[in-house]
N, C-alpha and C positions, 0 to 999 in steps of 0.2 A: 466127406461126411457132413450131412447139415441135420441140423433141428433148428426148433422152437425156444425164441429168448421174448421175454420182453422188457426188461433192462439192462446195460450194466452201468453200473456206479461206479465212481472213480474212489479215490480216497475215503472209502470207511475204514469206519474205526471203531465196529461195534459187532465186523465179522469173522472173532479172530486175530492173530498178534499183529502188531505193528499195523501200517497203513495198507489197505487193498483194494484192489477192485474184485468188485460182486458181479459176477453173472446172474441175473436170473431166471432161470427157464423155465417156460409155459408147462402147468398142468400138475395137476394135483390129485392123489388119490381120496384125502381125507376133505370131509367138510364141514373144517373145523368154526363154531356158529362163531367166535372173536376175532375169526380173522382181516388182518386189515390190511392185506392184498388181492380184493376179490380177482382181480384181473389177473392173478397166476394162477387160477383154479381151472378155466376149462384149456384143454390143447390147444382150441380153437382160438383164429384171431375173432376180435371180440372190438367193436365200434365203444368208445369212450367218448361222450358230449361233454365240452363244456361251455356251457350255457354261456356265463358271463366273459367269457372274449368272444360271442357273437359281435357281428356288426350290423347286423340284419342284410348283408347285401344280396339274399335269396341265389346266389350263383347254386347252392347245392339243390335247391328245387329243380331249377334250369336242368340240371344235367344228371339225377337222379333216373335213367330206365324204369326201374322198379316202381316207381310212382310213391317209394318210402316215407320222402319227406315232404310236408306240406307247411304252409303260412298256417299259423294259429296264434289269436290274440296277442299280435305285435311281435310274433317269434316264428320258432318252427318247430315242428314236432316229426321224429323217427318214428315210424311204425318199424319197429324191430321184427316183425314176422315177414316182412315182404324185405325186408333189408340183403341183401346175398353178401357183404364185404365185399363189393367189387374194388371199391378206394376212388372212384372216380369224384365223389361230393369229397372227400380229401384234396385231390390234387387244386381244387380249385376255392380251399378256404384259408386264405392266405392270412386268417386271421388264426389258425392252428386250433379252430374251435372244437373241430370232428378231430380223431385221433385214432389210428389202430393199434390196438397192443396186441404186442404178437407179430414177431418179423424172425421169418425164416432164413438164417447165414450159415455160414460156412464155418468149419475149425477155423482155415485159414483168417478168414474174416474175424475172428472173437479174436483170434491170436495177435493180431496185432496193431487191435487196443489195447492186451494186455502187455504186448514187450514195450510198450511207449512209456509204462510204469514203469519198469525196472528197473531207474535209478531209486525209485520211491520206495519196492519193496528192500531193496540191498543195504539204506541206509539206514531203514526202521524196523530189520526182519519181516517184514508182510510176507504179501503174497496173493495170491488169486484165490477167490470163494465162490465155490458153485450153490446157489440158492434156487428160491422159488419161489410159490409151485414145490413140487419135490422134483427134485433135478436127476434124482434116480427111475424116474418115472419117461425119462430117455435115456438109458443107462449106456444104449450102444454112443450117444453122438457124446456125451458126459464122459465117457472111457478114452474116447478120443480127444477130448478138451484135456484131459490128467495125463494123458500121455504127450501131447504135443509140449506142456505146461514142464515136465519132466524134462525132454530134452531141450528147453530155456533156463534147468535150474531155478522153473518158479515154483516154491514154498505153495502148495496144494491146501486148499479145505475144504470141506464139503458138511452142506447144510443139509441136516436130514430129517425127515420123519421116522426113518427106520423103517416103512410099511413099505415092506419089499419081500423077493424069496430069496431064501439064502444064496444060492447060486449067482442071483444079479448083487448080491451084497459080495457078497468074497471077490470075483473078478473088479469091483470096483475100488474094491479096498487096496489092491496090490499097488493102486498110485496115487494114495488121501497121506498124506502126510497128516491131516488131524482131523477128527471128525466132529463136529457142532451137533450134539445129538440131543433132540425134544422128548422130554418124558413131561407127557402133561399129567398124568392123575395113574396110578395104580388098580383103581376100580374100575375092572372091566367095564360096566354098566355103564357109571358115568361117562366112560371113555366112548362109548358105541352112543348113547347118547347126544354126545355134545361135538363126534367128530365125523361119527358113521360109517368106523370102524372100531374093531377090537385091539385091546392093544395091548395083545397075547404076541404077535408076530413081532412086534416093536419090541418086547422084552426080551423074547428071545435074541432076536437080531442084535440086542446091545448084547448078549452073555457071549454071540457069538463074536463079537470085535473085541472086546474083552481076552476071551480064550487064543483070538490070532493075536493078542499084544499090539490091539492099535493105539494111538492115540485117541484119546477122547475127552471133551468136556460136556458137560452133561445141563441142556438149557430148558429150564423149567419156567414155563408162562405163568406169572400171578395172575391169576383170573379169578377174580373176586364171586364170591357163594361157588365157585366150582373144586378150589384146590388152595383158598388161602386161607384154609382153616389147619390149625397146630396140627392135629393129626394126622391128617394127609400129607403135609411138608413134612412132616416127621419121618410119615411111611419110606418120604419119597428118597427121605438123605440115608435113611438106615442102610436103606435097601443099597444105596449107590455108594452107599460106603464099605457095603459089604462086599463089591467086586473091584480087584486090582487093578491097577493101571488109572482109575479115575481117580485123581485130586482133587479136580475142579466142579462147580456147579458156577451155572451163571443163570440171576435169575432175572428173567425179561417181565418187567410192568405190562400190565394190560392199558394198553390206550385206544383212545377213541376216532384216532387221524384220521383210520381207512373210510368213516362213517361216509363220507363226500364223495366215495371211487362207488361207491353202491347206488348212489342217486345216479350217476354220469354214467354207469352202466344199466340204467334203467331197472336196477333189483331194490329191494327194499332190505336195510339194515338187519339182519336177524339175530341180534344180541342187545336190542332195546336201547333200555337207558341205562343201563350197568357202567356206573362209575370208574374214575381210576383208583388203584390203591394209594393213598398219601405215603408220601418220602418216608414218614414216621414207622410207618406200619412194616415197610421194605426194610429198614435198617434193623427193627428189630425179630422179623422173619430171618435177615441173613446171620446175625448175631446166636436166633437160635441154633441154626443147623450146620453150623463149625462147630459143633458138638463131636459131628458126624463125618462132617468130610473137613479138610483142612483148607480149602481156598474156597467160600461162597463170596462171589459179587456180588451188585446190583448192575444190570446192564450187560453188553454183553463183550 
């Protein structure tokens, strides 16, 4: 079985218990305007520049086919329409200026980066996290990763949007020991809006993991004018406090990092200048909504 990754991370500690490693795989259904991993959004591999470890030694012109890249005012410029990803202006920038995201492996292959942890996950309860992109958006090579993961004894999580059909959510469920699940905003509108989906299928999806008795922690993005206003946070903890099995809410600050992966993939930022939420304002959003549910964090 192989799919589509474009990182994994050793030691986090922000995906789920104890220390792990993150997979994350390519492609995404939702196009959420905050998000600051553009580079999991399309399937496709996808050319990342970065400008300042150029060295100007023009070897990528040299051996560009496509005639993509050219000298311009002391640099060089991608024409991304004539670009194919062949990786040839790769092989030969020994400055790691060009970059592909998006590398296609093997179970085998993921598997065993992940057993080189498993003193790490045994001593600190971890365990492996399938992210994104939505990682259910290859559900058959993802079924394969929980299952190989299984027979190592490693502690499963899985990072979701929930925008799936129920069918690919049940068979995937049967090997998540815990599920990371996103509820951005309860207003349809705003939701189809700001992500360009509905998120009608997401609710459901959570009632339905709920009713099979999963695990679940429930992670709600402050996104400043979209869902950090009282009432919406309110909606969001009532509601999650009204179905069993969830305890937890973990709530992730909006920041502004991915801002730099949008220039170097040649797109423009589509969520402006919209600030982060100050520490102050988090502490007392989590303070409200343990009203409702008994563990809210800050972070994840």
């Amino acid at each position: 079985m192989t799919g589509t990754i474009f990182n994994i991370q050793r030691f986090s500690v922000n995906d789920g218990p104890g220390i792990r490693t993150t997979v994350f795989l390519k492609g995404c259904p939702l196009r959420c305007a905050w998000c600051h991993n553009p580079e999991s959004i399309s399937p496709e591999k996808e050319l990342m520049l970065h400008e300042d470890r150029c060295i100007r030694c023009g070897d990528c012109v040299a051996v560009c086919e496509q005639h993509a890249v050219r000298s311009h005012d002391g640099g060089f410029v991608t024409d991304r329409e004539k670009c194919i990803q062949c990786g040839r202006c790769l092989d030969v920038c020994y400055a790691e200026a060009r970059v592909l995201m998006g590398k296609e492996v093997t179970t085998d292959e993921v598997m065993n980066d992940l057993v080189k942890d498993t003193v790490f996950f045994d001593q600190s309860s971890g365990g492996a996290t399938f992210s994104g992109g939505e990682p259910l958006l290859q559900h058959e090579f993802l079924i394969s990763l929980l299952e190989a993961c299984k027979g190592k004894s490693i502690h499963t999580a899985v990072d979701t949007s929930g925008y799936t059909s129920a069918d690919i959510l049940r068979d995937v469920s049967r090997f998540v020991d815990l599920f990371l699940y996103d509820v951005k905003t309860l207003d349809d509108a705003v939701h189809k809006k700001f992500t360009g989906v509905s998120n009608r299928r997401i609710l459901e999806n959570l009632g339905l993991l709920v009713k099979w008795g999963k695990n679940i922690i429930v992670r709600v993005p402050i996104i400043p004018g979209i869902n950090d206003n009282s009432e919406e946070l309110r909606r969001i903890s009532v509601f999650v406090g009204s179905l069993k099995n969830i305890q937890e809410i973990h709530l992730l600050p909006y920041h502004r990092s991915g801002t730099e992966k949008y220039r170097r993939l040649g797109r423009e930022y589509p969520f402006g200048e919209v600030q982060q939420p100050s520490p102050e304002n988090l502490t007392m959003i989590a303070s409200e909504l343990r009203q409702f549910v008994p563990k809210v964090t800050v972070g994840g």
